[in-house]
N, C-alpha and C positions, 0 to 999 in steps of 0.2 A: 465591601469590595464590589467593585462595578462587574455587573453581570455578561458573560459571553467566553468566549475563548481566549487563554491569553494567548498575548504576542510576545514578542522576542525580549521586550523591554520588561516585562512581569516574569519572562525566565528566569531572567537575571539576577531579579530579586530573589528565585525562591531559589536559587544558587546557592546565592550569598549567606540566606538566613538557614542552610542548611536544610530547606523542606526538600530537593533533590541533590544527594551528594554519590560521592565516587570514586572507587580503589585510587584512580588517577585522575588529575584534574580535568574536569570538562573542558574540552575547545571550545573557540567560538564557532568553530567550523560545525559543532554539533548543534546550532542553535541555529534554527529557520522560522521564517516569520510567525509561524502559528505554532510550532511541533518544536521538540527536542530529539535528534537522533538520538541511539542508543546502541552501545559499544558490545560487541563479543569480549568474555573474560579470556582466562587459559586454559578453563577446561571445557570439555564437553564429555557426555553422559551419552553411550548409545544407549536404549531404553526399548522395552519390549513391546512398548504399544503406549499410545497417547494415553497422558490422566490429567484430569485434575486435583489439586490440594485436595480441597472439601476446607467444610467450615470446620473450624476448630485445627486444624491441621497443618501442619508443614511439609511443603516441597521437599525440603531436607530430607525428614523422617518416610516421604514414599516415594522416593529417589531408592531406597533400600531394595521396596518390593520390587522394583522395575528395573535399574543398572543391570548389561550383560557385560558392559567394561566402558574404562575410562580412557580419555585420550588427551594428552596434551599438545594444547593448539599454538607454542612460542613458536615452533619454527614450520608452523604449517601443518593442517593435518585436511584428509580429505572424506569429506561427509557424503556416504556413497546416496544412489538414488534407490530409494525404496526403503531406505532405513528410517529411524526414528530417532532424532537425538537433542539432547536437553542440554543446555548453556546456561550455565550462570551468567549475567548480564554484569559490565563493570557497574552500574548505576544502580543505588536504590532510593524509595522516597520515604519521607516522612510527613505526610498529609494533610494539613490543616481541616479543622470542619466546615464546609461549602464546596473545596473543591474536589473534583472528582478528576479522572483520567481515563483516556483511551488511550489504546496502541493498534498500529497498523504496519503490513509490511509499506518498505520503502519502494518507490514505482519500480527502480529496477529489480528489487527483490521480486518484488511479483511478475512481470516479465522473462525472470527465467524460470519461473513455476516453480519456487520455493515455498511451501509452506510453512510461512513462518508466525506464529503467534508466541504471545507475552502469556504467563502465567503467575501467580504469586500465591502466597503464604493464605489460607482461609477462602483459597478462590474456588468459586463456583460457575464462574464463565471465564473466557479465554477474551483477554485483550480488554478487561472492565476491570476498572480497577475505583474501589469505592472511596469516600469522602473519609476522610482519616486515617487509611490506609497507611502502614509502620512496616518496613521492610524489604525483604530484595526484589529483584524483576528477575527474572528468567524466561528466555527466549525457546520455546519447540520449535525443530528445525526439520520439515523432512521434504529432502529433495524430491521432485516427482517427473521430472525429464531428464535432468542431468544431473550427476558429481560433481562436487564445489569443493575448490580449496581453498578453506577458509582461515585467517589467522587472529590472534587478539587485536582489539580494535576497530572490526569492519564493523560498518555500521549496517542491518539488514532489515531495523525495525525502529518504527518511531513512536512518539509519543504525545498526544495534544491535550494539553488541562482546563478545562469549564468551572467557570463558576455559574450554579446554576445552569438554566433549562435558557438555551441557546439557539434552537432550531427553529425555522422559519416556519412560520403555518402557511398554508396553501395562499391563504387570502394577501401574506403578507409578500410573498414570493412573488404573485403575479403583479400587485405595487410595485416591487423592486424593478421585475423585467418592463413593467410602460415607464420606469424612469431610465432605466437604463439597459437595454437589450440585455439578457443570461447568452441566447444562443441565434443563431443568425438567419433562423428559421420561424416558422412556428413553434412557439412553446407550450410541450405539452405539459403541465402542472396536475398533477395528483398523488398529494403526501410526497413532495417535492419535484424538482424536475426531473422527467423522462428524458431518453436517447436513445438512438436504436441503432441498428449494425448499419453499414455503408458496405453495400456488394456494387455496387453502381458506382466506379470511382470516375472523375474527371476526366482524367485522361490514362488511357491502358485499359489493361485489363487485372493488372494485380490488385487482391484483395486483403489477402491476409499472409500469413507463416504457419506451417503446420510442424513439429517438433519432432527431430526424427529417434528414433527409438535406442538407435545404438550408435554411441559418439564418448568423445574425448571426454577429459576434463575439463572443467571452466575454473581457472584458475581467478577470483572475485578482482584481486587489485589491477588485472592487465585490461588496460579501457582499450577500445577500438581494436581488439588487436585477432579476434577469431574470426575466422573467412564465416558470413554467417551459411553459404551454400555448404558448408562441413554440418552442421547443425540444424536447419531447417529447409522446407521443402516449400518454395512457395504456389503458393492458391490461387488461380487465376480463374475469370470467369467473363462472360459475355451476359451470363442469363439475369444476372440478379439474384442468384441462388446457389447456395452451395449445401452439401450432403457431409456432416458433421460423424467422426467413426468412432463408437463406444473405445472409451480410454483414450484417446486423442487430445491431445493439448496446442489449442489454437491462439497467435495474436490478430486480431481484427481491430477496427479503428470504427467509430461514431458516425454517424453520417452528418452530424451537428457537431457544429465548432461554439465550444465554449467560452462563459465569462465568467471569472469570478473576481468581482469588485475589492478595492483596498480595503474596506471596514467589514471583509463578509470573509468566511473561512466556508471550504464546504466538502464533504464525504461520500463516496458513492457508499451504494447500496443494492442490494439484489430489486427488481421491479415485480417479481410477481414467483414463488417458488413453482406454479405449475404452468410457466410460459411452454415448457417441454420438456425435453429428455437433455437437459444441459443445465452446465452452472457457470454464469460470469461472474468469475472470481477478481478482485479488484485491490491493486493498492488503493487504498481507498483515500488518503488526505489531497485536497488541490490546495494548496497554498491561496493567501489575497496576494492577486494579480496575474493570477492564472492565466492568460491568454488575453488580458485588458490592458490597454491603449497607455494606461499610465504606468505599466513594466514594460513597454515595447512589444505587446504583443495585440495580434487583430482579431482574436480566439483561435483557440487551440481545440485538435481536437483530441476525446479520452480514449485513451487504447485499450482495449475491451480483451480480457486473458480467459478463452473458454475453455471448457473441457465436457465434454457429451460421457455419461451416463451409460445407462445400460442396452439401449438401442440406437442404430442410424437417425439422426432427425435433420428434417427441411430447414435451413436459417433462412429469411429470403430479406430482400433489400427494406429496408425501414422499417423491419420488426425490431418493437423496444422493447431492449433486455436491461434494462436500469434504470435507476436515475440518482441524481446528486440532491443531496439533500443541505440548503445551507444555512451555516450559522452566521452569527452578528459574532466580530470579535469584540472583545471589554475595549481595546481600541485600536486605532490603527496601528498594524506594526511600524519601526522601522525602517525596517528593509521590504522590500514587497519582491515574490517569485517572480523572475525573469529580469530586475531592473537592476539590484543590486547585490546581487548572489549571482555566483556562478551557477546557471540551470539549465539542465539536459537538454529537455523536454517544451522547452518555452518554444510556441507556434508550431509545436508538434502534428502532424500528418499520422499515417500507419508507420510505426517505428518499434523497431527492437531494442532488447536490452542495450545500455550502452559498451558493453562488451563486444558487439558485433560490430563488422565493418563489411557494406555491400560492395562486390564486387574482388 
């Protein structure tokens, strides 16, 4: 098998020969160039506290030690904020040897501070799913700004398959950007690319959205349709700086407008765990064609979902809290982000879930 990331066209195979199948049939709608989305079942598990399997062990069997109750999701149920609750996934795989898996929330999952990660049968990390791997997915869901009503079917997490070790080495990365610019700036290159906050925007003074603490519900399938002033406070700034508040859930944007090439796939990543008293948590997958010229886009920038810790800390303008780290796909997809799929996000600015609507 050719080494890299599959694309949408090696999905399709492993469809077909049943290495990823599912209570219902896959859409095509769930197949994007690099990833497979991944569906909510009908049930959900509220749960006393996050776990994992453990090797030798089933989800199933310590789903026991942990259910306070179940709920069923056909005609809607709402997953409050601050709970903890587990989902059967419609989708399970059966693994071949070489390839291996990750899952990630989907951009607007993470944009409303959902934490959502994949677990499975014998796992010992959340959202790695190893080479041979036989069995179901199951999604941890726990709201952390707002109540979601969610039903079977949404999609809030995905999923991308490697063959083999796919990741660009530092030397290879900066090759890539003198052929073809990453970002539109200087590139900063170490154990992939860097990005940092943008407090200094163009024009205005808006910076980011700060998450206000007590609000409605977010009901997942209504797009555009919540005043986002009902739900977020926004961040303005002259200084280049802003004062980040322990428990606070912030969206801020890159000061760098990204690329990512049609034969390249690529992931964010945290840049350094003691930059401070914060964490840039990330839907983490960019699609090939992320913000490049051959999906209609001139780069795009990544919108950065923080949350500060256990003190006040200083962010100021072009401190790097990230970077992307990218892969070679096995080949070019199909379809490429932004050209030929419907996409939110394509030549994206500071932007909110697509739930909200300014003004």
């Amino acid at each position: 098998m050719t080494l890299g990331v599959l694309p949408d066209r090696f999905l399709k195979e492993m469809i077909r020969k049943g290495e990823i199948s599912a209570e219902m049939p896959v859409t095509p709608e769930q197949i994007q160039p690099a990833s497979l989305d991944l569906r909510l079942g009908t049930q959900a598990y509220r749960i006393r506290a996050s776990f994992l399997s453990g090797k030798g062990r089933r989800v199933e069997a310590r789903l026991a030690e942990f259910e306070m109750h179940r709920m069923d999701l056909s005609n809607g149920a709402v997953l409050e904020k601050g709970c903890v609750y587990l989902v059967p996934l419609m989708e399970s795989l059966a693994l071949p040897e070489g390839l291996t898996a990750v899952a990630n929330a989907k951009s607007s999952t993470g944009r409303l501070d959902l934490l959502t990660r994949v677990i499975t049968d014998d796992g010992t990390e959340f959202d790695r799913i190893p080479e041979g791997y036989t069995g179901p997915l199951y999604a941890e869901i726990c709201p952390r700004s707002f109540s979601v009503l969610v039903r079977p079917g949404m999609r809030l997490n995905q999923i991308r398959f490697r063959a083999g070790q796919a990741a660009l080495s530092d030397a290879e990365l900066k090759a890539l950007h003198s052929a073809e610019p990453l970002v539109d700036g200087e590139a900063v290159i170490d154990h992939g690319l860097g990005f940092s906050v943008d407090l200094k925007p163009a024009e205005g003074d808006l910076v980011g959205y700060r998450a206000k603490p007590h609000t409605g519900v977010i009901d997942l399938d209504r797009i555009a349709h919540y005043p986002a002033s009902e739900f977020w406070e926004e961040i303005r700034t002259r200084e280049g700086r802003i004062i980040l508040d322990p428990g606070a859930f912030y969206i801020l944007v890159s000061r760098e407008a990204v690329t990512i090439p049609p034969d390249f796939a690529a992931e964010m990543a945290p840049y350094l765990a003691m930059v401070g008293e914060f964490r840039v948590h990330y839907a983490g997958f960019f699609d090939p064609g992320f913000g490049h010229g051959a999906a209609g886009g001139q780069g795009s920038r990544g919108v950065l979902e923080v949350r500060c810790h256990e003190a006040p800390f200083v962010l100021e303008h072009g401190q790097v809290v990230g970077r992307l780290v990218y892969e070679r796909m096995a080949e070019r997809p199909e379809r490429l982000y932004g050209a030929d799929l419907k996409s939110n996000y394509q030549g994206q600015g500071l932007k909110l879930a697509k739930h909200f609507r300014i003004g």
